[in-house]
N, C-alpha and C positions, 0 to 999 in steps of 0.2 A: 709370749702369749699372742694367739692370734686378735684379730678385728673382732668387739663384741658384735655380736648377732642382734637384729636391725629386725624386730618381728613388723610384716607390712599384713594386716588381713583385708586391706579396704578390698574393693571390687577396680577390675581397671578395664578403661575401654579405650577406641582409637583418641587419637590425639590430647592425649594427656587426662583422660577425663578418669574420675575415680568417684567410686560412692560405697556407703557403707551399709546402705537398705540393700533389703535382699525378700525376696517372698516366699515363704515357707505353704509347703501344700503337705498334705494328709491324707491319707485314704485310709478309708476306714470300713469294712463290709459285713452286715451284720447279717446273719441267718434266720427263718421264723417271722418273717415276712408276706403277709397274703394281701398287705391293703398298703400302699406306698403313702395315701394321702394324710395318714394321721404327721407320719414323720417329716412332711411338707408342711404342716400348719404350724409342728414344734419348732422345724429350721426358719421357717419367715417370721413367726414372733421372737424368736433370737435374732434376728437381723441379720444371719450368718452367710458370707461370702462362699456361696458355695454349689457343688452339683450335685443332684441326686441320681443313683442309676441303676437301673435294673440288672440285675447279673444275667447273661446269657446262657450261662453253666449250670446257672439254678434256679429254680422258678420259684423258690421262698425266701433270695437274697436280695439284700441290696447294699449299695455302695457309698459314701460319701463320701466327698473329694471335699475338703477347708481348705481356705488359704488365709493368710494374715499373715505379716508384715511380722509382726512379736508373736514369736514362740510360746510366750507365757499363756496367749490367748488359747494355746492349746491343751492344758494342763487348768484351768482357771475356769475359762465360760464355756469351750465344746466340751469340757469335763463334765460342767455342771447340768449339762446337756442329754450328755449320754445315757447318764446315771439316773434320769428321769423318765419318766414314763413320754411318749413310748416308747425311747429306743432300751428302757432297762428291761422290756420283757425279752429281748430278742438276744439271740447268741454272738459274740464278737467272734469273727473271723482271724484268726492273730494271726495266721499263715499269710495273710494278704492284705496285713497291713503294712503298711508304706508311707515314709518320711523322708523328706527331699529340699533344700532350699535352692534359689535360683544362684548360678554364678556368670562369669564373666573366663573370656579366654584370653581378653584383652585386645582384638581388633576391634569390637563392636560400632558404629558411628554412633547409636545413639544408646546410650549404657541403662540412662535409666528407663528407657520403652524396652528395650533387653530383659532387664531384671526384674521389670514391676509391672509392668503396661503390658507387655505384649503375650506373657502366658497367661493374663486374664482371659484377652480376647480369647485368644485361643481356644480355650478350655469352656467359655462361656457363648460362645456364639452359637445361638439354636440350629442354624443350618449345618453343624459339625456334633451330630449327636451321640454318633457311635465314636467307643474309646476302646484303646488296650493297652493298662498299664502293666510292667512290670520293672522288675529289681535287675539288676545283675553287676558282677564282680569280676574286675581284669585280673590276670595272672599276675606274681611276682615279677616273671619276666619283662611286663609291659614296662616296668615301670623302671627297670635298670638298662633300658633303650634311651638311647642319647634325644635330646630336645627334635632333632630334626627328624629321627625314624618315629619318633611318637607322632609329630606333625604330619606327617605323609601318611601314618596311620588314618588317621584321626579326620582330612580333611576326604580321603576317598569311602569315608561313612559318610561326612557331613555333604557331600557332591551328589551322592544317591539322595538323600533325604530331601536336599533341596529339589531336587528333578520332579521326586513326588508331592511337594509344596507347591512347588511353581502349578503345575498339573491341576493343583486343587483335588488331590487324593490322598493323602495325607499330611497334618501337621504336627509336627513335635513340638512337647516339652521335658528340658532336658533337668534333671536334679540334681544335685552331690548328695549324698546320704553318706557320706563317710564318719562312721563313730558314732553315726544316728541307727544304726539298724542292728535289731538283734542277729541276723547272721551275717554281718559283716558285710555289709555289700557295699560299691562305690557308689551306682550312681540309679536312680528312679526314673526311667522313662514314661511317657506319654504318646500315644499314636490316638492322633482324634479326629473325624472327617465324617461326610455324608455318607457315608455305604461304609461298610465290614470290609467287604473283599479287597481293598486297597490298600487295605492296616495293614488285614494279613501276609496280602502281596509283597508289601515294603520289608517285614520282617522276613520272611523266605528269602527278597533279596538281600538284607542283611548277610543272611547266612553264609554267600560267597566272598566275603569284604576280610581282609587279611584281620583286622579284629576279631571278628566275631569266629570267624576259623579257627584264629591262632592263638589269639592274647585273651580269649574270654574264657574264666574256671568257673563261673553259674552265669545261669541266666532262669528268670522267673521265681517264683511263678506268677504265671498270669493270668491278671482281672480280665474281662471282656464284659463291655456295660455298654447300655441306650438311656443316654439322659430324658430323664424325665419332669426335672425340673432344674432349672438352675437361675441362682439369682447374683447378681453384682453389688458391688460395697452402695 
């Protein structure tokens, strides 16, 4: 018989560091929307970690992005939420919901600003109001590539994204959704910054990156929102 199997699910980052928090975000986009402020005063008396955003696509949509730490919080208090007045007058968007927790690739220097701290900022800083989330899922292929062609994958996406970071023209936030999404998808992306056109810009240049050419079998659909409120734990 071979070596029993040694299940590890912690989080790993540079020099030995490991955690087992992780931040779990939601999007959630409901239809039938003409006045945003009622769904503000319902999200700020729940205390709720969160952004609210106006859909670009639709002029009677809108968006909510949670986050929290425990899952449960989403099935439990934003449940108890939704199902209330006002968001139980309005239509859920289920084509453009999206479920995401943060992970680790394991260089990180600081694991837990990685995992917890730094897609806050991100996603909550009012000078970054425009977003465009979407889903998408890598081929089978991707994934029967040996550790080192995934790597070389993998960092000539992460080289572009950084360029537009550095730039201060867009920032990511990256998800796993694996076994979290009704059609299967791997991972939840984030593009969030001051102006639209830089989002959009980053994902066209996506387009040329051997990934997204080669090893990607969906991608989206995609949210496009302008925050209009957003509040911190």
């Amino acid at each position: 018989m071979g070596e029993p199997i040694r299940v590890d699910v912690r989080e790993r980052g540079a020099g030995g560091q490991t955690s087992t928090r992780r931040l779990w975000m939601q999007l959630q986009v409901f239809g039938g929307c003409t006045d945003p402020k009622p769904l503000v005063r319902a999200l700020e008396a729940r205390r709720v970690e969160a952004v609210l955003y106006q859909d670009l696509n639709d002029p009677r949509a809108v968006g909510v992005l949670a986050m929290h730490e425990d899952p449960a919080f989403f099935v439990e208090d934003l449940r108890e939420l939704y199902v209330a007045e006002p968001f139980a007058a309005l239509g859920l968007r289920r084509e453009l919901t999206m479920l995401g927790r943060t992970y680790s690739s394991g260089f990180e220097a600081d694991l837990e600003d990685w995992l917890l701290r730094r897609p806050r900022r991100t996603v909550l800083n009012p000078a970054w109001p425009w977003a465009i989330w979407y889903p998408l899922r890598r081929t089978g292929a991707f994934a029967r590539l040996s550790p080192q062609e995934q790597g070389a994958i993998i960092r000539e996406h992460s080289v572009l994204g950084h360029a537009y970071g550095d730039a201060d023209l867009a920032h990511d936030i990256r998800l796993a959704c694996h076994g979290l999404d009704a059609r299967d998808n791997d991972f939840v992306i984030g593009l969030v910054g001051r102006e639209l056109h830089p989002l959009s810009h980053l994902v066209q240049a996506m387009r040329k990156t051997v990934q997204t050419a080669e090893y990607l079998e969906s991608l989206g659909p995609f949210f496009v929102g302008k925050a209009v409120w957003q509040r911190a734990e």
